[in-house]
C-alpha positions as CSV (number, residue, x, y, z in Angstrom):
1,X,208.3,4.0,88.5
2,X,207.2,1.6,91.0
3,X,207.7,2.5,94.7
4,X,209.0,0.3,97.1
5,X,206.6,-1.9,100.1
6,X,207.3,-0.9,103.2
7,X,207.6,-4.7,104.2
8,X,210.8,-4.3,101.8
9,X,212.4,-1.3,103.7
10,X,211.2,-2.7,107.1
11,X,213.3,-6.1,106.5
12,X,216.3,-4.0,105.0
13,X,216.3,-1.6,108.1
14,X,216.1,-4.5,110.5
15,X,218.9,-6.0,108.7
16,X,220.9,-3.0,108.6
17,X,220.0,-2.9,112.6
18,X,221.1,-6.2,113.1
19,X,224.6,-5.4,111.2
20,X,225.4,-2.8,113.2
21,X,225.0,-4.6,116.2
22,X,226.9,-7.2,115.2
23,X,230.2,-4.3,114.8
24,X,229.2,-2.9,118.1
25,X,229.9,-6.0,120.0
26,X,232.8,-6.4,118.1
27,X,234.4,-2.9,118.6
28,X,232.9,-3.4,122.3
29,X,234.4,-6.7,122.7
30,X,238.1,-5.6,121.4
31,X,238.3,-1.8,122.4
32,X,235.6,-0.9,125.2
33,X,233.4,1.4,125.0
34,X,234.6,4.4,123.0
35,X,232.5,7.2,121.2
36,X,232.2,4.7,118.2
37,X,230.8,2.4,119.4
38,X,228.0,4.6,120.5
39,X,227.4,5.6,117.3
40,X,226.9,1.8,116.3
41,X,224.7,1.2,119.2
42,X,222.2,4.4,118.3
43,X,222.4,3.8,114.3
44,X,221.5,0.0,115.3
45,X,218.7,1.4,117.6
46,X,217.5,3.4,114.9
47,X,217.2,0.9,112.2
48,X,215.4,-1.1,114.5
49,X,213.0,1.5,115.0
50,X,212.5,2.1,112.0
51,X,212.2,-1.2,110.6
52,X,209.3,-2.4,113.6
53,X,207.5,1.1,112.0
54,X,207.8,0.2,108.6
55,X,206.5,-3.1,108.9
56,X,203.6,-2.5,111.2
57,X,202.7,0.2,108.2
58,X,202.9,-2.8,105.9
59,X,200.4,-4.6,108.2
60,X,198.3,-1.6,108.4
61,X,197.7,-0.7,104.9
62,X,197.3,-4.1,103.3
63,X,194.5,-4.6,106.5
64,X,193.0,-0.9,104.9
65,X,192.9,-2.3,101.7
66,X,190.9,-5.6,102.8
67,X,187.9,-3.5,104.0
């Protein structure tokens, strides 16, 4: 079984980051600022983080494998 590039999960976390932003302004803009919408605002946080990681690992290991 082939695993999965980091570059992959990196985009689809960033993605996922950006989705979740996009429903926190959204709950923000119609309701305020409840306990939900933190939760969108931290998951989004941590997909980004998570996606920037992945993808600098992607960088990383294909400059490993050029030396």
């Amino acid at each position: 079984m082939k695993r999965q590039s980091p570059l992959v999960s990196g985009i689809l976390y960033i993605t996922l980051g950006v989705l979740f932003t996009y429903l926190a302004i959204n709950y923000v803009s119609e309701d305020g600022w409840n306990w939900f919408s933190y939760l969108i605002v931290f998951l989004a946080t941590m997909d980004f983080g998570s996606g920037i990681r992945l993808i600098k690992l992607h960088y990383r290991i294909k400059r490993m494998h050029k030396k």
